[in-house]
C-alpha positions in Angstrom: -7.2 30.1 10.1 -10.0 27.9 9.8 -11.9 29.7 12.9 -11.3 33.0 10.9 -13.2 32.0 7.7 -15.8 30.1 10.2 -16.5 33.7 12.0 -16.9 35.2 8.1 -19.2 33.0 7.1 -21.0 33.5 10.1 -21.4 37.3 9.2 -22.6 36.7 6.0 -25.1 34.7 7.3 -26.5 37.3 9.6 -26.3 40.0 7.3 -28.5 37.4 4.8 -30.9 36.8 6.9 -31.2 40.6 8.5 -31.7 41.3 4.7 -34.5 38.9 4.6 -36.3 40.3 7.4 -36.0 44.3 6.1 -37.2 42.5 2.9 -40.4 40.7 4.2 -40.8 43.5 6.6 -41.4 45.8 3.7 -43.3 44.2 2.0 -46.3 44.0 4.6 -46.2 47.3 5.4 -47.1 50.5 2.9 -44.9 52.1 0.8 -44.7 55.1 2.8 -43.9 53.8 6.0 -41.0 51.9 3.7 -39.8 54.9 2.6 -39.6 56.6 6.7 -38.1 53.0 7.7 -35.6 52.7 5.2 -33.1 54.8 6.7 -33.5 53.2 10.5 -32.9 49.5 9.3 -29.8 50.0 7.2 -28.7 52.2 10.0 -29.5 49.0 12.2 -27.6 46.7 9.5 -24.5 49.0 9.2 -24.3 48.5 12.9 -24.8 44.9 13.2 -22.3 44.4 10.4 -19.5 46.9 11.8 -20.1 44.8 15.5 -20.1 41.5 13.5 -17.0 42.2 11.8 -15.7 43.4 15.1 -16.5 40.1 17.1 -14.9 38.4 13.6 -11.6 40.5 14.1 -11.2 40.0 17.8 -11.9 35.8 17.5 -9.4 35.6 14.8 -7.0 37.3 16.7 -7.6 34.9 19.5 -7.6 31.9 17.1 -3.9 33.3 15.8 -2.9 33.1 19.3 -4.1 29.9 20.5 -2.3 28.5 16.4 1.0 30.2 18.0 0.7 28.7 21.7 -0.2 25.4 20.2 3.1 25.4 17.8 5.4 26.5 20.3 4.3 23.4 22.6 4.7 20.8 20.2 8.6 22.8 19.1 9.1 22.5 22.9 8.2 19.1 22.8 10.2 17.8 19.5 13.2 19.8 21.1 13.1 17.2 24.5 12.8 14.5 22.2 15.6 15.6 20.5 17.8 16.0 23.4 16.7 12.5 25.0 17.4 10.7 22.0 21.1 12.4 21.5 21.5 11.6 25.2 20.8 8.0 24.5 22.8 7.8 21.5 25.7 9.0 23.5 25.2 6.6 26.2 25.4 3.6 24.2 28.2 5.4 22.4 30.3 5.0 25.6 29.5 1.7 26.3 30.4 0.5 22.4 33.7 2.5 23.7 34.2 0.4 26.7 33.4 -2.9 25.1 35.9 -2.2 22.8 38.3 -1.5 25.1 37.5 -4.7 27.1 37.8 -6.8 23.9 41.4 -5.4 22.8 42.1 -6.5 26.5 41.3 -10.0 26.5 42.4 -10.2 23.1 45.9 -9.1 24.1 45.8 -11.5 26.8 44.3 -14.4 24.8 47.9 -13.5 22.5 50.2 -13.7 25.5 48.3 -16.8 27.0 48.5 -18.5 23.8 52.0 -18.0 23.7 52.3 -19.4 26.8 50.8 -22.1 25.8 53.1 -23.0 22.9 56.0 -22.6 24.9 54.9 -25.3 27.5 53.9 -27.3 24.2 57.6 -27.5 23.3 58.9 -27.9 26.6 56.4 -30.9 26.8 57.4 -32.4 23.1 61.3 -32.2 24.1 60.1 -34.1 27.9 57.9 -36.8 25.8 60.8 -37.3 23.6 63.5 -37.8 26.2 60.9 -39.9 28.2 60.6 -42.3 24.8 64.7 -42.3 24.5 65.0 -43.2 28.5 61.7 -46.3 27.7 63.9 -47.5 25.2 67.2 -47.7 27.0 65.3 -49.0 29.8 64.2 -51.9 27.9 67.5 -52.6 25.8 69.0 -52.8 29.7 65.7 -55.3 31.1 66.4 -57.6 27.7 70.3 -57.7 28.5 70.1 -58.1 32.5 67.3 -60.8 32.0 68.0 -62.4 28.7 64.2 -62.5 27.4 62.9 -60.2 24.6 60.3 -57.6 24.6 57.6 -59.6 23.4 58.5 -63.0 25.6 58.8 -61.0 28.9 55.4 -59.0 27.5 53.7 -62.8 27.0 55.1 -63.2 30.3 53.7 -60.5 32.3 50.0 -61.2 30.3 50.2 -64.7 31.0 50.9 -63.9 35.4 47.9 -60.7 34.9 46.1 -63.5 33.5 46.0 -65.6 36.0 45.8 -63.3 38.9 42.5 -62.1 37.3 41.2 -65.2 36.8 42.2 -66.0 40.3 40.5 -62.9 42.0 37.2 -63.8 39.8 37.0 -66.9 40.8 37.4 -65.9 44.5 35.3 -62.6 44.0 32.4 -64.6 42.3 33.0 -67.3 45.5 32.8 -64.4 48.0 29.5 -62.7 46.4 27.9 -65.9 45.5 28.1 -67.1 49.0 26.9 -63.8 50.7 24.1 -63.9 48.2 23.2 -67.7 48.3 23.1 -67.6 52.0 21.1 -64.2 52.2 18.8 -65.5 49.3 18.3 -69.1 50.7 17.7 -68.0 54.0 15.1 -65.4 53.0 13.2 -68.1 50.6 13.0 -70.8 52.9 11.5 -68.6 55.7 9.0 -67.4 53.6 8.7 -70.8 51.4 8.4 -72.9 55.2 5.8 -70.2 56.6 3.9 -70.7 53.2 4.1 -74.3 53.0 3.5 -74.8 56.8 0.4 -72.8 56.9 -1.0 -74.3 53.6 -1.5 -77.8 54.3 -2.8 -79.7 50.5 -3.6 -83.0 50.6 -2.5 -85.1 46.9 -4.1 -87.5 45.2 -2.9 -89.4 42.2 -5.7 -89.4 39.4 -5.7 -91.6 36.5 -8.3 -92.1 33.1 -10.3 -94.8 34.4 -12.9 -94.9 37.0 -14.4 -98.1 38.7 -17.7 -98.5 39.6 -19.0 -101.2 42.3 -21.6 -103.9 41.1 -23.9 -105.5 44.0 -23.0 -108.3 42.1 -22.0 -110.2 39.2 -25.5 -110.9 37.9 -25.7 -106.9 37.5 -22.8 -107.2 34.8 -25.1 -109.5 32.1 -28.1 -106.9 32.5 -25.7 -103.8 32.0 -24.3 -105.3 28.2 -28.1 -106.2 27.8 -29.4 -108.0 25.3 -26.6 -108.7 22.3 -25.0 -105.8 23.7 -27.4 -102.8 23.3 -27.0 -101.7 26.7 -23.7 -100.7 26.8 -23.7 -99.7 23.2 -26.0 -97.5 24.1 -24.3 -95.8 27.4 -21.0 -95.6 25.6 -22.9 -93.7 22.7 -24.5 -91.5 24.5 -21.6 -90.6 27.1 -18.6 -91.2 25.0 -16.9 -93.7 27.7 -15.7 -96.8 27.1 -17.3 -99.6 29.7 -14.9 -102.3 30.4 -17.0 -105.5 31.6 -14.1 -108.6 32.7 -13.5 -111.0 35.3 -12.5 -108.1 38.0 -15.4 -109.1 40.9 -18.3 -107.2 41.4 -16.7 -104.0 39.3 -17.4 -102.1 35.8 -14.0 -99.9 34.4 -15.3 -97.0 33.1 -12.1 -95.4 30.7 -11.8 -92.1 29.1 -9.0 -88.9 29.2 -12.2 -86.9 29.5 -12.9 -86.7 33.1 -16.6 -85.1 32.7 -17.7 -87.6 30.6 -16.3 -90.1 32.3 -18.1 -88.7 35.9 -21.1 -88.6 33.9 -21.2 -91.7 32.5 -20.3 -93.1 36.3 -23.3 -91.1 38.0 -25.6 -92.7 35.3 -24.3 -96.1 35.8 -24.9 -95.9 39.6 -27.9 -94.4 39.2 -29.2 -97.5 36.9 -27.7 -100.2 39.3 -30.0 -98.4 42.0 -33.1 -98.1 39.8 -32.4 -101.7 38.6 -34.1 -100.8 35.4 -31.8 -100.9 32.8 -32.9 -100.6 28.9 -31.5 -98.2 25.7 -35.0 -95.5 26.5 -34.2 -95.7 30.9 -30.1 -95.6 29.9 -31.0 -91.8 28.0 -33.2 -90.1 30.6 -30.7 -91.6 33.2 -27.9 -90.3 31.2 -29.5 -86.4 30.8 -29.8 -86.4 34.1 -26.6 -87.4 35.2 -24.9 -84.7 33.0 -27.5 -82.3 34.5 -26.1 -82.8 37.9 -22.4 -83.1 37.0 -23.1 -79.3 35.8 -24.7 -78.5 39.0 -22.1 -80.3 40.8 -19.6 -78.5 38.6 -21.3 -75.3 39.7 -20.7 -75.8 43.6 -17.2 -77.0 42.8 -17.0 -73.5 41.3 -18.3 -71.4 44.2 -16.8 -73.9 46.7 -13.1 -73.4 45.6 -14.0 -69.2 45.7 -15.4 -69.3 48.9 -12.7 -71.4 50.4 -10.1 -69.3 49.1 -11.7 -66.0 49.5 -11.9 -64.4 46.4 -14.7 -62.3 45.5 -16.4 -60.4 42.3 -15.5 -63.4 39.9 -17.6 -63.6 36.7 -20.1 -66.5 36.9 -18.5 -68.1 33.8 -15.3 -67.9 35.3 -16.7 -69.4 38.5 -18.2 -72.3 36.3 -15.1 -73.2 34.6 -12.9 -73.3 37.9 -15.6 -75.8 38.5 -15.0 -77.8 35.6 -10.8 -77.9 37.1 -11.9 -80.5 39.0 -12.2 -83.1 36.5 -8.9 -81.9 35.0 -5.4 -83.5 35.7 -1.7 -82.4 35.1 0.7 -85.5 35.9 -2.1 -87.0 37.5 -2.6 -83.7 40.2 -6.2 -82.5 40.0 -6.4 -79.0 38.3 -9.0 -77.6 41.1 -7.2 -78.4 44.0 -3.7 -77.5 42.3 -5.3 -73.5 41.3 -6.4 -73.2 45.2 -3.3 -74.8 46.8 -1.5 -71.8 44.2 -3.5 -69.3 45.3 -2.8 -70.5 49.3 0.8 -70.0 48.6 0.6 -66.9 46.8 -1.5 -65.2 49.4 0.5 -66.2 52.1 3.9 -65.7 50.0 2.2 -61.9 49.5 1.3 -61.3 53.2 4.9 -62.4 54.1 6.2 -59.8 51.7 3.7 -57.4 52.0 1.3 -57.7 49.0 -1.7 -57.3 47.8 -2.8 -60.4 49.4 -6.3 -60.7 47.7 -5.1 -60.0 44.4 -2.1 -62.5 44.7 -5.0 -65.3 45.8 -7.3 -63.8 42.7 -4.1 -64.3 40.4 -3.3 -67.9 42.1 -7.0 -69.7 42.2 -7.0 -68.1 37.8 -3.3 -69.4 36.5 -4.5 -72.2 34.9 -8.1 -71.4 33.6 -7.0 -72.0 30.3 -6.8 -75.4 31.0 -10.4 -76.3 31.3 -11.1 -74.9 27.7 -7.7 -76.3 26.1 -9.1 -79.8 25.0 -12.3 -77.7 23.2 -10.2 -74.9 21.6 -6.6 -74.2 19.4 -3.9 -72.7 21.8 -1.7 -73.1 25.0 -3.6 -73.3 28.4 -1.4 -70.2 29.1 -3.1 -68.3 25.9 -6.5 -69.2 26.6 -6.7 -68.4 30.1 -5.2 -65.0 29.6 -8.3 -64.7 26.7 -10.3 -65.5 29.3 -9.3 -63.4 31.8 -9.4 -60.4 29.0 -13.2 -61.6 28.0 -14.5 -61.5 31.4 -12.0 -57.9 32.6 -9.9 -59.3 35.0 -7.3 -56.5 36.1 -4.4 -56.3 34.7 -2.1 -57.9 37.0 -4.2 -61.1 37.1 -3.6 -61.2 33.3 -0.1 -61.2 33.3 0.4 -63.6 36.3 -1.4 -65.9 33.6 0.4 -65.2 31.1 3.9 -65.0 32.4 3.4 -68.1 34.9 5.1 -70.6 32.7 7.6 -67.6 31.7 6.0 -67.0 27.4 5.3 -63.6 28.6 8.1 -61.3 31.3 6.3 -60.7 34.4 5.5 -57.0 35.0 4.8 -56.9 38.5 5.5 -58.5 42.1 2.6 -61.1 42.2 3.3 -62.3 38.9 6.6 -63.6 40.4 4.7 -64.9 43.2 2.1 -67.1 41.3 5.1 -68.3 39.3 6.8 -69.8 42.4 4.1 -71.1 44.3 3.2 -72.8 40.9 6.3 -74.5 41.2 5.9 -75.0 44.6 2.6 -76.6 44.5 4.1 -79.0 41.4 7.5 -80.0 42.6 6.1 -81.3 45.9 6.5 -84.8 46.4 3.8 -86.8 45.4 2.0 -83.8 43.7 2.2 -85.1 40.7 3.4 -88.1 38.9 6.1 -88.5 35.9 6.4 -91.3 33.4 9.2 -93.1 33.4 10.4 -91.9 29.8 10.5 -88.2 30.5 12.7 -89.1 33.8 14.9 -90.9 32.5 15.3 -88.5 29.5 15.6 -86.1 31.7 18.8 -87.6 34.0 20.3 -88.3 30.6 20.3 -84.9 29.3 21.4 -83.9 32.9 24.7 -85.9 32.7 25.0 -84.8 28.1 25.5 -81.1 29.7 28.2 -82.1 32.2 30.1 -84.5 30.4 30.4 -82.1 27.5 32.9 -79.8 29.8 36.7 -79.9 29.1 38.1 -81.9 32.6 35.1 -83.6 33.5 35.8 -87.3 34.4 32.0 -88.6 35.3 28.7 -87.1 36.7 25.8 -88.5 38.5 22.4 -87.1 38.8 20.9 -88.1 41.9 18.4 -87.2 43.9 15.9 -88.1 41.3 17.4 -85.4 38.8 17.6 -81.9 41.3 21.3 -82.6 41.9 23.9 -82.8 40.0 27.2 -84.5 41.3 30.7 -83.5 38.5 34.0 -85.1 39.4 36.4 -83.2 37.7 40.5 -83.7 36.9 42.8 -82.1 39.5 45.7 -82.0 36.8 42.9 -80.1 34.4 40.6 -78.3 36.4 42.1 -75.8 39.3 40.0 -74.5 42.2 39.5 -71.2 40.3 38.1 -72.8 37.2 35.4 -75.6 39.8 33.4 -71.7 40.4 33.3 -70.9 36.8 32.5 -74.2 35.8 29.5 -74.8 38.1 28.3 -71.7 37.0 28.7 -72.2 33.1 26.8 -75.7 33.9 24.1 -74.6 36.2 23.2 -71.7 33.5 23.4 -74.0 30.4 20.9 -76.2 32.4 18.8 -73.4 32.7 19.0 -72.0 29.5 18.6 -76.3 27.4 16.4 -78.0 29.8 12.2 -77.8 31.4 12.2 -79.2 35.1 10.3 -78.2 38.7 11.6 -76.7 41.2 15.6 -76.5 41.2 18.9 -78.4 40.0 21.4 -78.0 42.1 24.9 -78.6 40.8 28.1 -80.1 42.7 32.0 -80.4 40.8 34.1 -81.9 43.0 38.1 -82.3 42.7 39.9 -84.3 44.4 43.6 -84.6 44.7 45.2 -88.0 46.6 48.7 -88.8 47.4 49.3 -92.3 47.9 53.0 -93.6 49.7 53.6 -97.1 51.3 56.0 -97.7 54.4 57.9 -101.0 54.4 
């Protein structure tokens, strides 16, 4: 339709501007030869509008065919779609159909299985009942054949399970403990020996004092000076005490702080030396004296690194180790205790397969804290494990600090390691020494926790407290009850008391029979 009015309009337009032409072409001409051309140019329009309106007739006819054409494709098309979609609907028609069908199926046999099912119930409930009758009569018959009652023979029977238990855990707990004791022992003395063997530590005692010699006794009169302003004035400026008596040809020098007391001994020999001894010769003596402790503190430092073969340590860190030298735990010096520890550890680690270096890192660093403790607020354990953190130690290092005297749980392998050759490196003999208070508190406590078992008769801590010797009551105490006791004890003593090394805990029963023959 709309290419039928475009072809009209399109013949209007000619015809308009045909008319325009015969108009302007008039015009310019005269009026006669207007009048003779008339007739040609409306002749010429008639024709150009009869083959105008034929072209106009023939595209619309075209255009009316092409409309048709056009609509019959898109009916063809509608019509598939049509059909598809009713031969979809039928399809899932069918299959509703059979799902149905398989539903009323199962459901019918869900029905007959149920029933089934309720019929075995009630064959069952009848069974459970007779079963209960038969129990009953069973036990009227056991109570009149044996005389006992259901609750005495039921007593009865616990008190034999009872026992058998207790038997087989005691002899299970026997069994294992002995499989792992031996496996375990054997294990830790191989690598403990090999350790220990191939880490040989010398020990020496250290106390608070330190003696200086004297060339002789005159040197004692010019050290006080005169009414005492000598030593006034080294005990001022070094914070020592000098102790000047009739001990020959010596000067005590006592103080629990072992720099000051080294520096106040390097200043003192340097002055016997010099022989010039006055207050202004006793200051520049004493500076430097505490200059070459530091320096000497330095090369303690380095020399404990280098012997032990760590590497990368911060040079405050290095300084400090060096300052372990003039520390003391039970009279054990702190230097040589961190590089006997980190010996053990590295050789422990290589046994086990380690990180060797990092177990010696973690070993020579357990007990930084300790050469800050006396200067700050907190445990050795606490500050070391600040330091550590200050100067970014790794992360393993940190934790054998802080778990070494078990305040923090160890997180990895070497921890364990610097743990146990920290013990190992204490609990030698001679390491380190103990007063005679905290021993003897110590055995006492020992044989409080024994004695405080039901059937204990007496204990005895020998071996200077690591054993443990129980003699218990036969009448009281069986064989069974000796493994659960020693292993009650021996945790209880873990759990109550602070020690080295290990405790190791004996009960012993005895049973004699005693006849006489006349």
């Amino acid at each position: 339709m709309m290419t039928f009015i475009l072809y009209i309009v399109v013949i209007l337009v000619i015809i308009a501007i045909v008319g325009f032409v015969t108009f302007t072409f008039g015009k310019k001409t005269a009026v006669k030869e207007q009048e003779l051309k008339v007739g040609s140019a409306e002749t010429r329009a008639r024709s150009i509008i009869d083959d105008a309106v034929k072209t106009a007739e023939t595209k619309k006819r075209e255009a009316l065919l092409e409309a048709k054409e056009e609509a019959l494709k898109h009916k063809n098309e509608f019509e598939k779609e049509q059909r598809e979609r009713r031969r979809e609907l039928q399809q899932q028609e069918q299959r509703l159909i059979k799902r149905e069908e398989n539903a009323d199926r199962l459901q019918a046999e869900l029905a007959k299985k149920e029933k089934e099912l309720n019929t075995k119930d009630n064959t069952l409930n009848k069974k459970a009942e007779e079963i209960k009758q038969l129990q009953a009569e069973k036990v009227m018959e056991l109570e009149r054949v044996s005389g006992l009652s259901a609750e005495q023979a039921r007593e009865e029977l616990l008190n034999s399970v009872r026992d058998d238990v207790k038997h087989e855990t005691a002899k299970i707990i026997r069994e294992y403990d002995n499989i792992a004791r031996e496996e375990a022992d054997k294990k830790a003395k191989d690598y403990i020996v090999t350790a220990i063997q191939r880490c040989a530590a010398d020990h020496v005692a250290e106390s608070t004092v330190s003696v200086v010699q004297l060339p002789n006794d005159d040197m004692k009169g010019r050290i006080i000076g005169r009414e005492g302003r000598n030593i006034r004035t080294l005990e001022t400026l070094t914070g020592v005490e000098l102790i000047i008596d009739d001990t020959p040809e010596a000067v005590v020098l006592s103080g629990f702080d072992p720099i000051r007391r080294e520096v106040a001994r390097v200043a003192l020999e340097k002055l016997i030396l010099d022989g010039r001894i006055h207050p202004a010769r006793i200051e520049e003596t004493v500076e430097k004296a505490r200059a070459e402790v530091e320096n000497t503190i330095r090369e303690e430092g380095e020399a404990a690194v280098l012997e032990v073969g760590v590497h990368g340590l911060n040079p405050e860190l290095i300084k400090l180790l060096g300052r372990m030298k003039f520390r003391t735990s039970y009279g054990q010096n702190g230097l040589k205790h961190s590089i006997e520890v980190a010996q053990i550890s590295g050789l422990l680690a290589s046994e086990l397969g380690y990180d060797v270096r990092m177990a010696k890192r973690a070993g020579l660093l357990h007990d930084i804290g300790k050469a800050v403790d006396h200067e700050q607020e907190g445990t050795h354990v606490q500050l070391g494990a600040e330091l550590c953190r200050k100067y970014k130690e790794p992360a393993i290092v940190i934790n054998a600090v802080e778990s070494h005297h078990g305040d923090v749980q160890p997180s990895n392998p070497i921890s364990f390691l610097v743990a146990a050759a920290d013990a190992i490196s204490a609990s030698r003999p001679g390491a380190r020494m103990e007063s005679l208070e905290a021993y003897t508190q110590r055995l006492r406590q020992l044989e409080e926790i024994t004695n405080s078992y039901d059937g204990v008769e007496k204990s005895f801590a020998v071996q200077a407290g690591r054993e443990v010797r129980i003699m218990v009551i036969p009448s009281e105490v069986s064989e069974d009850d000796m493994v659960i006791l020693s292993r009650d004890i021996a945790k209880r003593i873990e759990e109550e008391m602070t020690y080295p090394g290990q405790i190791k805990v004996n009960v012993i029963r005895e049973t004699r029979a005693t006849a006489t023959a006349r």
